[in-house]
C-alpha positions as a Markdown table, in Angstrom:
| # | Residue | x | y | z |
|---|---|---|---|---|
| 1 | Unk | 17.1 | 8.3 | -1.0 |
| 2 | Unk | 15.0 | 7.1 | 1.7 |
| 3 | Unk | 11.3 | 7.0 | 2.7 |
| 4 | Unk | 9.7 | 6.5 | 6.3 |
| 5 | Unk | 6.7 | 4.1 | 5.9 |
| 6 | Unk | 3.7 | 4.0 | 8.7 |
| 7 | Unk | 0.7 | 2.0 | 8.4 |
| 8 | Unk | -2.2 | 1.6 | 10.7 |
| 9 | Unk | -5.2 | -0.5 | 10.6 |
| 10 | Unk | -8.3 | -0.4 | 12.8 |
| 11 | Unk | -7.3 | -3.8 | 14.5 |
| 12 | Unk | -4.4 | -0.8 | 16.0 |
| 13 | Unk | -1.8 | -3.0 | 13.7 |
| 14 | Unk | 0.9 | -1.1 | 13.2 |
| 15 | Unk | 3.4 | -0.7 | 11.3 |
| 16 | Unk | 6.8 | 2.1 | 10.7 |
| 17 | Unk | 10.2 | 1.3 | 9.4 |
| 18 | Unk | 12.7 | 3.5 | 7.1 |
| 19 | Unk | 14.2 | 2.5 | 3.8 |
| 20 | Unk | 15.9 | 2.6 | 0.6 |
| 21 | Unk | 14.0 | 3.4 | -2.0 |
| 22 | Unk | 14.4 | 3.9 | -5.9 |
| 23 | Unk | 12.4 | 5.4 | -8.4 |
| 24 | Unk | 12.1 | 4.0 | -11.7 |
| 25 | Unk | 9.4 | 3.1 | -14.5 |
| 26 | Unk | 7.3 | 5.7 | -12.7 |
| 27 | Unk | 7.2 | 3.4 | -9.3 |
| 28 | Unk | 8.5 | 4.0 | -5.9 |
| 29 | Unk | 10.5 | 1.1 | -5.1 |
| 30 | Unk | 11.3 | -0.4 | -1.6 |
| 31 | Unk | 11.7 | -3.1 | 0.9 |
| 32 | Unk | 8.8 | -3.8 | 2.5 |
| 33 | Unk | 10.3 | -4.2 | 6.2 |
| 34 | Unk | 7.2 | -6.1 | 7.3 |
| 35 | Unk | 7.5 | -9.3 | 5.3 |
| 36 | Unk | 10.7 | -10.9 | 4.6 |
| 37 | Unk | 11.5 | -10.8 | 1.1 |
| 38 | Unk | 9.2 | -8.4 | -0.3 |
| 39 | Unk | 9.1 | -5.5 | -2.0 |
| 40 | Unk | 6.7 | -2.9 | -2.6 |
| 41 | Unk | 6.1 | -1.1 | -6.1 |
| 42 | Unk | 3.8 | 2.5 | -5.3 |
| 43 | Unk | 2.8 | 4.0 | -8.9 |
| 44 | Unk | 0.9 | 7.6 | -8.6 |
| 45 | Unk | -0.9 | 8.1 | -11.6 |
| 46 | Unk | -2.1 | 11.7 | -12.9 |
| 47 | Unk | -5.5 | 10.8 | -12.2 |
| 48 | Unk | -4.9 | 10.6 | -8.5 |
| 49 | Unk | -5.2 | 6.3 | -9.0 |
| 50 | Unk | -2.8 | 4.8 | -6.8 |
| 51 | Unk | -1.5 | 1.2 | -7.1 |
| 52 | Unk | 0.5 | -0.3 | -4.5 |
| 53 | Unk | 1.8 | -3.8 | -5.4 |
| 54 | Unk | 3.9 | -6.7 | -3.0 |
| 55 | Unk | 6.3 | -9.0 | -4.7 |
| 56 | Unk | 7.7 | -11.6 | -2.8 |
| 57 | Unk | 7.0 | -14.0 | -0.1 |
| 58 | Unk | 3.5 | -11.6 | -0.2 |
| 59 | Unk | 2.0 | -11.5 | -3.4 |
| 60 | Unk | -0.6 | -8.3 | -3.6 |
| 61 | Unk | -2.0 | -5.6 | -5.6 |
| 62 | Unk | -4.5 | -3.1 | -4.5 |
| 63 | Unk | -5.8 | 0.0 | -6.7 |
| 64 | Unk | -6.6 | 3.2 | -4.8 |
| 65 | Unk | -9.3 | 5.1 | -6.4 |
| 66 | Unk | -11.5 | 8.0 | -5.3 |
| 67 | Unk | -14.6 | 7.5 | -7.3 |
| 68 | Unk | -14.6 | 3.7 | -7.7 |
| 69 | Unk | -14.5 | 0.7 | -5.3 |
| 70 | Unk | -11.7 | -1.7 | -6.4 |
| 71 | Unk | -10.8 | -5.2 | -6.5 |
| 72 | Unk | -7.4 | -6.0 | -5.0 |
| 73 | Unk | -5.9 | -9.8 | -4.7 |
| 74 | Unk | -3.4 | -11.2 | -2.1 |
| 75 | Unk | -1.2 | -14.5 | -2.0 |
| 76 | Unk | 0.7 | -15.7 | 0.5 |
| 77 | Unk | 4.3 | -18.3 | 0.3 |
| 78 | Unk | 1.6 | -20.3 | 2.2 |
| 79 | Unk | -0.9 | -20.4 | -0.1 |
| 80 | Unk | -3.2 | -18.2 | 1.4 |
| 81 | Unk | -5.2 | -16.5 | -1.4 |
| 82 | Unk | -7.9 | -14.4 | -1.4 |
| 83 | Unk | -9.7 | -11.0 | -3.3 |
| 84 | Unk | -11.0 | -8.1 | -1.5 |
| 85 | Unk | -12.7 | -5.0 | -2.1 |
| 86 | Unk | -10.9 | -1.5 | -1.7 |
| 87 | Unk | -12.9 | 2.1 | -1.1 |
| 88 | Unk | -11.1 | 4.8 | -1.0 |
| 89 | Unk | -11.8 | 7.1 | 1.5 |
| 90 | Unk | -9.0 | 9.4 | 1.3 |
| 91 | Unk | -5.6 | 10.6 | -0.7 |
| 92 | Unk | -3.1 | 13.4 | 0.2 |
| 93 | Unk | -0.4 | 14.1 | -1.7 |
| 94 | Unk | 2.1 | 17.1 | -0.4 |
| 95 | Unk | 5.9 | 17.5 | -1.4 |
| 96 | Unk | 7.3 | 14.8 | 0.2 |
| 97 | Unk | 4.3 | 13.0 | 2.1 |
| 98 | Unk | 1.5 | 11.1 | 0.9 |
| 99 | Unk | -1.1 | 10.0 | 3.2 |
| 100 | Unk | -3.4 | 7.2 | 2.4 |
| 101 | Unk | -6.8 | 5.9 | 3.8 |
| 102 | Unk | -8.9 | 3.3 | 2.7 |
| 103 | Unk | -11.5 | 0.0 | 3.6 |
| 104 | Unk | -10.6 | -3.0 | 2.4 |
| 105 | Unk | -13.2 | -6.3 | 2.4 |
| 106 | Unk | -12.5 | -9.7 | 3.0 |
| 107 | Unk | -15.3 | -11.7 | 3.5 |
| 108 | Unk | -18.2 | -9.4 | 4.3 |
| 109 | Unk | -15.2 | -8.4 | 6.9 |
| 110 | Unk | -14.3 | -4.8 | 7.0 |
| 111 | Unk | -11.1 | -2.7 | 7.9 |
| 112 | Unk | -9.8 | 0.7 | 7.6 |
| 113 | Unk | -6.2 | 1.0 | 6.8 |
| 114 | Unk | -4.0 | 4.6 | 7.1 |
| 115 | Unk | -0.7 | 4.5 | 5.5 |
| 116 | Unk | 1.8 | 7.4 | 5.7 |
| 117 | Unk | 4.7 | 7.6 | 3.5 |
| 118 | Unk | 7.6 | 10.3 | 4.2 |
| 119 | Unk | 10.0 | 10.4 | 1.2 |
| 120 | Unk | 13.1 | 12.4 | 3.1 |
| 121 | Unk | 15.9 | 13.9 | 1.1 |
């Protein structure tokens, strides 16, 4: 099976790539095309809570959350490390689409992020 991944932040950063993915422990599993030697775990939970994790050469885990602002952390292979708070703004979830937008802060430094996953059959 494979998914399409887009992202977009407000820098105009973008990213799009299509790839494997599995699904298994209730996660979405799949190279993340962006960053050598990474993957990305998605988990959907019933509550609309979405957790997207890196493992890898990018070490990350951010929660999506409607109704409360989040702490997320990131590591880098170079030893960049860092937290940053995550608002919600937005969560779609269709049949084989989900569509993601959120703020993250770094540093009294704000950006919007899209993403747009396609899981095609």
């Amino acid at each position: 099976m494979n998914l399409t991944f887009h992202s977009v932040d407000s820098d105009n950063n973008k990213v799009t790539y299509t790839t494997e993915y599995e699904y298994k422990n209730d996660e979405y599993i799949f190279l993340d095309k962006s960053v050598e030697d990474t993957k990305i775990y998605l988990k959907i939970a019933d509550d609309l809570k979405i957790t997207i994790k890196r493992i890898g050469n990018i070490n990350m885990k951010i929660v999506l959350d409607q109704y409360n602002i989040t702490i997320g952390n990131y590591k880098s292979k170079e030893g960049l490390v860092f937290e940053l708070l995550i608002s919600n703004t937005k969560i779609e979830i269709n049949k084989n689409k989900l569509y993601l937008e959120y703020d993250s802060t770094i540093y009294d430094i704000k950006t919007n992020h899209k993403i747009w996953i396609l899981f095609n059959s």
